[in-house]
C-alpha positions as a printed Julia matrix, in Angstrom:
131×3 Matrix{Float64}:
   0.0     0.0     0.0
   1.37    3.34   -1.16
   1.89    6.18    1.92
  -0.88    8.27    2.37
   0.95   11.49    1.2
   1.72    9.45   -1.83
  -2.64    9.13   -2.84
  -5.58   10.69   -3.98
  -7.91   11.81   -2.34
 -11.59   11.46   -3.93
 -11.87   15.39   -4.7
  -8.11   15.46   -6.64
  -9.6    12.2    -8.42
 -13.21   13.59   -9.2
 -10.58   17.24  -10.43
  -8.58   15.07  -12.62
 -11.28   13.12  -14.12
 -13.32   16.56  -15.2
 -10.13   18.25  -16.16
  -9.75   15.66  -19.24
  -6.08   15.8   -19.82
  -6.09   11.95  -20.2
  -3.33    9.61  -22.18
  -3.74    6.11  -23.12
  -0.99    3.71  -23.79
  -1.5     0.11  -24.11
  -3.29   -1.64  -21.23
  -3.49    1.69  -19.25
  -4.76    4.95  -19.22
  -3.54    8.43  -17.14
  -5.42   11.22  -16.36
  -2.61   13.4   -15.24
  -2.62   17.22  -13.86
   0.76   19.15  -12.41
   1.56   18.88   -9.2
   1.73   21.9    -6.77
   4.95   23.38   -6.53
   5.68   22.77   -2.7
   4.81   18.88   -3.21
   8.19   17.34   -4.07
   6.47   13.89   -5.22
   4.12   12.06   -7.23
   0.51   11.2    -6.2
  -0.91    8.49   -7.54
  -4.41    6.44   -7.24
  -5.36    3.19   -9.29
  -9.22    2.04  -10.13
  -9.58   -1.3   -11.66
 -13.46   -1.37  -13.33
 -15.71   -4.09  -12.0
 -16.36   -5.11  -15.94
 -13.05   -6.73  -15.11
 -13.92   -8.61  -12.59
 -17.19   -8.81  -10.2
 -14.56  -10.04   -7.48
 -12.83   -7.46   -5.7
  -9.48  -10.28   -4.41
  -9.25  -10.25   -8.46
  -9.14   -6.31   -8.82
  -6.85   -5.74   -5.75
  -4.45   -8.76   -6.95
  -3.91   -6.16  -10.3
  -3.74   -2.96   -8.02
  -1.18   -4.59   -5.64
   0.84   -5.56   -8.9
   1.21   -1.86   -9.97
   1.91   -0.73   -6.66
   4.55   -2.87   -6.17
   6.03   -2.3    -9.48
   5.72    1.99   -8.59
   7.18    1.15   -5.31
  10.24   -0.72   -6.2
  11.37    1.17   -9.07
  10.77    4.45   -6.6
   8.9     6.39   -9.48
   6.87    8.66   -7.01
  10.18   10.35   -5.9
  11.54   10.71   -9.42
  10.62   13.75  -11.12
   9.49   13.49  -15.0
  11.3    16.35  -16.62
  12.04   18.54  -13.71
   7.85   17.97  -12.79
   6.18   16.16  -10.49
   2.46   14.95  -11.61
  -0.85   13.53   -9.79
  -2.33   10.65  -11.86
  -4.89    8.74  -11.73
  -4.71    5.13  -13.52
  -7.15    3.19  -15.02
  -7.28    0.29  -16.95
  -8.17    1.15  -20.53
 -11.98    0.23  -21.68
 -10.82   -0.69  -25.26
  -8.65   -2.92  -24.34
 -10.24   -4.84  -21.6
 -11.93   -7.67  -23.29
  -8.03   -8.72  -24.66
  -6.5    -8.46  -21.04
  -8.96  -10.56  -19.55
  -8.4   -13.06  -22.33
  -4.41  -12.89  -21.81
  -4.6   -13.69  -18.09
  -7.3   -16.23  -18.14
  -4.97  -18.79  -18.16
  -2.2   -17.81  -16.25
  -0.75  -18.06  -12.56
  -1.56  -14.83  -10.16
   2.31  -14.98  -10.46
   2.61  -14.81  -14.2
  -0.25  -12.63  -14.28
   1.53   -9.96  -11.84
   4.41  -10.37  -13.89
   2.25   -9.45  -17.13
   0.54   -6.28  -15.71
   3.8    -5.0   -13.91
   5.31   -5.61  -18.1
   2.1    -3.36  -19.73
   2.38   -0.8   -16.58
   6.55   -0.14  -16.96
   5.46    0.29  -20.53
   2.65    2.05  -20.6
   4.76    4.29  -18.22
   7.17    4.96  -20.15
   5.04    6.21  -23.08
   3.76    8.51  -20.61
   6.59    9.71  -19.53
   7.57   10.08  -23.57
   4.95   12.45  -24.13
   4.85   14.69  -20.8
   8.5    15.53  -22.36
């Protein structure tokens, strides 16, 4: 579980979500807004739709996979471009239908393993284009 400093709050997620300045790559989406100037860090929240999955110990096993993925590779702290950001992650609607196909068959380990894959690379489009 991330730190509290380092999450939403519903308001900044309701803000982002209205604000519209939203990127897609691959499995995942970011709404994304800039951070205020005295907050040296990242924020970050993560909503998994129920059209995933009607059972929540499926949506949190995907949640806990990104937040262990953010957590060990400490990108919270790291600025992108001199910036820090709060996002808001979602899995993307388009591509839903083909994720839940992939992982159908797989472990919860090799399943972890596949959305912590899509996330580092979804992040690092989005880190492309915030450039």
């Amino acid at each position: 579980m991330l730190a509290q400093k380092y999450r939403l709050i519903g308001k900044e997620v309701i803000f982002l979500s209205k604000k519209r300045q939203y990127f897609s790559a691959g499995l995942f989406g970011f709404f994304y807004f800039q951070q205020y100037a005295q907050l040296p860090f990242h924020q970050l929240s993560f909503h998994v739709t129920i059209k995933f999955s009607k059972r929540s110990v499926q949506r949190h096993v995907i949640k806990r996979a990104v937040i262990d993925y953010v957590q060990n590779q400490q990108l919270l702290t790291k600025p992108l471009w001199k910036t820090y950001y709060k996002f808001f992650v979602v899995l993307n609607k388009n591509k839903l239908e083909e994720f839940q196909k992939g992982i159908e068959n797989f472990t919860k380990k090799d399943s972890i393993k596949y959305v912590q894959k899509e996330f580092a690379s979804s992040w690092s489009k989005l880190v492309i284009k915030l450039r």
